[in-house]
matplotlib code that plots the C-alpha trace (Angstrom):
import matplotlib.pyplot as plt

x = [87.1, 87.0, 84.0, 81.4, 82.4, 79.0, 78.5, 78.6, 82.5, 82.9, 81.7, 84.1, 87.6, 86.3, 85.6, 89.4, 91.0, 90.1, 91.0, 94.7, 96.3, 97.8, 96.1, 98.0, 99.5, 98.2, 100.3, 98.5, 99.3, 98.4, 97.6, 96.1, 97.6, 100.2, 101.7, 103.2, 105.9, 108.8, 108.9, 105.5, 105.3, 104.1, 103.0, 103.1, 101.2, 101.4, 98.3, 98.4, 98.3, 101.2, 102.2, 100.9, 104.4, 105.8, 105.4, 107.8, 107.6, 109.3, 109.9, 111.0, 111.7, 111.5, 112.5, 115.5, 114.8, 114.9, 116.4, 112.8, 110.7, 108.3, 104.5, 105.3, 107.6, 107.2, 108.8, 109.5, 110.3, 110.0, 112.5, 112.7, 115.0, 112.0, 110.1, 109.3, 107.7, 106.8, 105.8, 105.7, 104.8, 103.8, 104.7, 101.6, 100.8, 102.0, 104.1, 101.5, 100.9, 103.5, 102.2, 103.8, 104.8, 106.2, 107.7, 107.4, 109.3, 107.0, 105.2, 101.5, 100.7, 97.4, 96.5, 93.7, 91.7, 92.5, 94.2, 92.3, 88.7, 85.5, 82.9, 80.0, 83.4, 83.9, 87.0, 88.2, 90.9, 93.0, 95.4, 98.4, 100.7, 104.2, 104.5, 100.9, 101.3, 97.7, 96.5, 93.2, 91.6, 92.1, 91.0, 91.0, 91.2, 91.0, 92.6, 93.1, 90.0, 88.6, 86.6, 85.5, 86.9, 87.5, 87.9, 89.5, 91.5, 88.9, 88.6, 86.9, 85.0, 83.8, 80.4, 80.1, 83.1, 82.0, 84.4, 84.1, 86.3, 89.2, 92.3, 94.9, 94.3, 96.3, 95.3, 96.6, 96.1, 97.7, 100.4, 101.0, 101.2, 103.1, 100.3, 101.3, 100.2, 100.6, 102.1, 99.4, 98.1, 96.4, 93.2, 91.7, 87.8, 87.2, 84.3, 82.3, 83.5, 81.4, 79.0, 79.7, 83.1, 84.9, 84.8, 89.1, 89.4, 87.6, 89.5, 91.1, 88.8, 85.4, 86.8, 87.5, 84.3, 82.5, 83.9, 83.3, 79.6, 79.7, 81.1, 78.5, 75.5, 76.8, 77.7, 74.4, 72.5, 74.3, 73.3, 69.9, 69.4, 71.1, 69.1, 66.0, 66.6, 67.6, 64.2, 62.6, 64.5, 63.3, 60.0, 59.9, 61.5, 58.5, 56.2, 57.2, 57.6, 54.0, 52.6, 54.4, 53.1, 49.7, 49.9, 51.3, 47.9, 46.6, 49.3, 48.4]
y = [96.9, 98.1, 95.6, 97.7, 101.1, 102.2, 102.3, 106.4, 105.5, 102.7, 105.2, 107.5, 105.1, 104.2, 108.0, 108.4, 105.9, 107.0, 110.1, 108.9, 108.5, 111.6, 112.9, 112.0, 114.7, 115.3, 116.7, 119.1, 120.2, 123.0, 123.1, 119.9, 117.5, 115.1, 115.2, 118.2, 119.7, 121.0, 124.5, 124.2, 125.8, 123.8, 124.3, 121.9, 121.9, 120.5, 119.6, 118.6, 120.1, 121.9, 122.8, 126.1, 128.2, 125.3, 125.9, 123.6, 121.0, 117.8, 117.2, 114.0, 113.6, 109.5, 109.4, 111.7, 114.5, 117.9, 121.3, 123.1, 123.3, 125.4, 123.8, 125.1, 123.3, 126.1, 124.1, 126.5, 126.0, 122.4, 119.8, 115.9, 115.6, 116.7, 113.6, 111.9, 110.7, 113.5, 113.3, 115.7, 115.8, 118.3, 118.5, 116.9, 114.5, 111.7, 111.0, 111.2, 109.3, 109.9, 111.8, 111.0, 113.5, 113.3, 116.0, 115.6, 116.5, 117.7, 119.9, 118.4, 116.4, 114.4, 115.3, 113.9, 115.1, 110.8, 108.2, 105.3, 105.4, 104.0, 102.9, 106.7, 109.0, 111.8, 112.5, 115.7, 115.0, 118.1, 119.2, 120.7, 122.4, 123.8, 127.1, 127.3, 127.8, 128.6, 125.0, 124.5, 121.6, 119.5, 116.1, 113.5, 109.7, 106.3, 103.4, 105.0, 106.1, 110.1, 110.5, 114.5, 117.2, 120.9, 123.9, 125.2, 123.9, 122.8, 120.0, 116.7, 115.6, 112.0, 112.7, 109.3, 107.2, 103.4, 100.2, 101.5, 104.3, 102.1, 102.5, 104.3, 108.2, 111.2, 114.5, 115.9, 119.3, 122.1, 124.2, 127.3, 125.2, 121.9, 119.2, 117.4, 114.9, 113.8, 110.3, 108.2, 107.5, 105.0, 105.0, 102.4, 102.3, 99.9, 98.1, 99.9, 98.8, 96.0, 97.3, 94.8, 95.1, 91.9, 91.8, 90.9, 94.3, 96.7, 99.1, 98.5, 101.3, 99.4, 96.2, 97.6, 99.5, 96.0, 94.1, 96.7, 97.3, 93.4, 93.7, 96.4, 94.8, 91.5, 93.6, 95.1, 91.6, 90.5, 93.5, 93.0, 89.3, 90.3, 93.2, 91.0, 88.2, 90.7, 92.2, 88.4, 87.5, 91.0, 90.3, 86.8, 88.1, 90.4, 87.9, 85.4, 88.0, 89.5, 85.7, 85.4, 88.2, 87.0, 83.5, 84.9, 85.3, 82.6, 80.9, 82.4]
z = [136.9, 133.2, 133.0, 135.2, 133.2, 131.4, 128.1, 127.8, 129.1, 126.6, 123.5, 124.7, 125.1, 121.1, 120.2, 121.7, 120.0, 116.2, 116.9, 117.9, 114.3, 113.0, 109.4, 106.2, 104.4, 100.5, 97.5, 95.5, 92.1, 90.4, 87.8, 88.4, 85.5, 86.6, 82.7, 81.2, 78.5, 79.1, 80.1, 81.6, 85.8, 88.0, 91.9, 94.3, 97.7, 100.6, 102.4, 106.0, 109.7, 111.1, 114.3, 115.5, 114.9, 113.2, 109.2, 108.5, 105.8, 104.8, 101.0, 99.2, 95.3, 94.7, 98.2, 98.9, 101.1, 99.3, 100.8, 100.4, 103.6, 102.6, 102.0, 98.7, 95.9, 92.8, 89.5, 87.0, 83.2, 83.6, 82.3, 82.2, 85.2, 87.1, 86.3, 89.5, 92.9, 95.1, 98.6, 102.0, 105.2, 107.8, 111.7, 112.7, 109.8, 108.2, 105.0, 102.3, 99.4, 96.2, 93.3, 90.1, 88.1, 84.5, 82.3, 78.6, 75.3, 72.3, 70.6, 72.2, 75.3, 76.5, 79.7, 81.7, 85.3, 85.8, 84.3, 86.7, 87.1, 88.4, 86.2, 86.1, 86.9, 84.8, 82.9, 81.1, 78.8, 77.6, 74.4, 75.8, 73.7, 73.9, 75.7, 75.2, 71.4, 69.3, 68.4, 65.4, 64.0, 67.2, 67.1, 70.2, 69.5, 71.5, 70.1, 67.0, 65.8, 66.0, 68.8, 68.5, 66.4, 67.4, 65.4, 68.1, 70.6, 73.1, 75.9, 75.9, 78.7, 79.1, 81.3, 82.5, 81.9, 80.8, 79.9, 76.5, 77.2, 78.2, 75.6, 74.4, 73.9, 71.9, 70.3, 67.0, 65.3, 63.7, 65.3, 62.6, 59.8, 61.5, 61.6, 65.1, 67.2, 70.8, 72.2, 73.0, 77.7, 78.2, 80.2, 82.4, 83.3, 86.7, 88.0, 90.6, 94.1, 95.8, 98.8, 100.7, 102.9, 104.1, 107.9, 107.2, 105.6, 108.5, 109.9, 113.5, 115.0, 114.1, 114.7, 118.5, 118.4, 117.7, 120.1, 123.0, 122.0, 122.0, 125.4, 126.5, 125.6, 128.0, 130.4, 130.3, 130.2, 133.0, 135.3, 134.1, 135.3, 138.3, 139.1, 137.9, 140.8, 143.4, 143.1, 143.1, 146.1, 148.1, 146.7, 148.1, 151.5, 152.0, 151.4, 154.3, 156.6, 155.8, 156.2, 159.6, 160.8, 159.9, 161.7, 164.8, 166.4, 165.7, 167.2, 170.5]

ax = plt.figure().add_subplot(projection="3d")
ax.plot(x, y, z, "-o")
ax.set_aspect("equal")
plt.show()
């Protein structure tokens, strides 16, 4: 009966379980921003476990399946019909997540390492220009008013991101003598996550693993009592005997 397995036997029927979901596969992107101008190159990675002698890989574009099976999708001289949701997959993992990618039209572009962040993140915002063109006097804003100003193009790094850093962000600054600016991204700043996790929300695996170590530790009380009253019982069995044996010549 499963019910009399030890608990060594238990641990290990959990430890198999976890380990029976395949890994997700991750897009890359390099370099790493998920906005850029047209004409820009672009390198796209796929991240996940293949199949030893199986290199193949599964690419979708807002979920069509692309020609391209190599863990490499290479865009070169980038253009607005390559705006879009990107996701692979690798013989032994599982569709990832889509990264969005979206191609601009301008003369400067605000980039950022993250558009979504936790409350103490840091976040390095970036003025990207046009074929990489020489850009001075570079200034970064949020919601309309200067945040830093460079003499030359430099980026801007948030250390510790707070709910004050929420808004709308651009860059402007001089491109030979063309004074330019970028359209405005906005920014969002979260809450840290709570500690505590609802029990609703755990993950199938600890909800299993509970409910066996629940299951060893009765298992393990009932063989206690058990072996408690057998002991008693043989105790108690010695002891009439011993008394018989006593009283037997007197008897006589």
């Amino acid at each position: 009966m499963w019910q009399l397995l030890p608990p060594a036997a238990l641990l290990l029927l959990v430890s198999a379980d976890t380990r029976t979901d395949p890994p997700k596969a991750m897009v890359v992107l390099d370099p790493p921003w998920d906005r850029i101008l047209e004409k820009d190159n672009v390198t796209l990675t796929c991240q996940g476990a293949p199949r030893l002698g199986d290199n193949d890989t599964l690419w979708l574009i807002n979920g069509s399946l692309i020609s391209n099976q190599s863990p490499y999708y290479v865009i070169a001289a980038a253009t607005v019909e390559d705006s879009g949701e990107y996701q692979c997959q690798t013989s032994l993992s599982t569709l990832s997540d889509p990264v969005r990618l979206d191609v601009h039209v301008g003369w400067l572009l605000i980039q950022a390492s993250r558009w979504v962040a936790q409350e103490g993140d840091a976040i390095q915002l970036r003025c990207h220009s046009w074929k990489r063109k020489p850009v001075v006097k570079v200034n970064y804003f949020l919601n309309g008013r200067s945040l830093k100003h460079f003499h030359w193009n430099t980026d801007y790094h948030i250390a510790s991101a707070t709910h004050q850093h929420n808004g709308s962000y651009f860059c402007r600054g001089l491109i030979g003598t063309k004074n330019v600016s970028s359209e405005e991204a906005r920014i969002l700043i979260q809450g840290l996550p709570s500690a505590s996790v609802s029990p609703s929300f755990l993950p199938w695996s600890q909800i299993i693993f509970y409910v066996l170590m629940g299951l060893v530790f009765i298992v393990d009380t009932v063989l206690y009592f058990s072996v408690c009253r057998e002991l008693r019982s043989s105790m108690g069995l010695k002891r009439n005997i011993k008394v018989q044996w006593n009283l037997e010549p007197q008897d006589k």
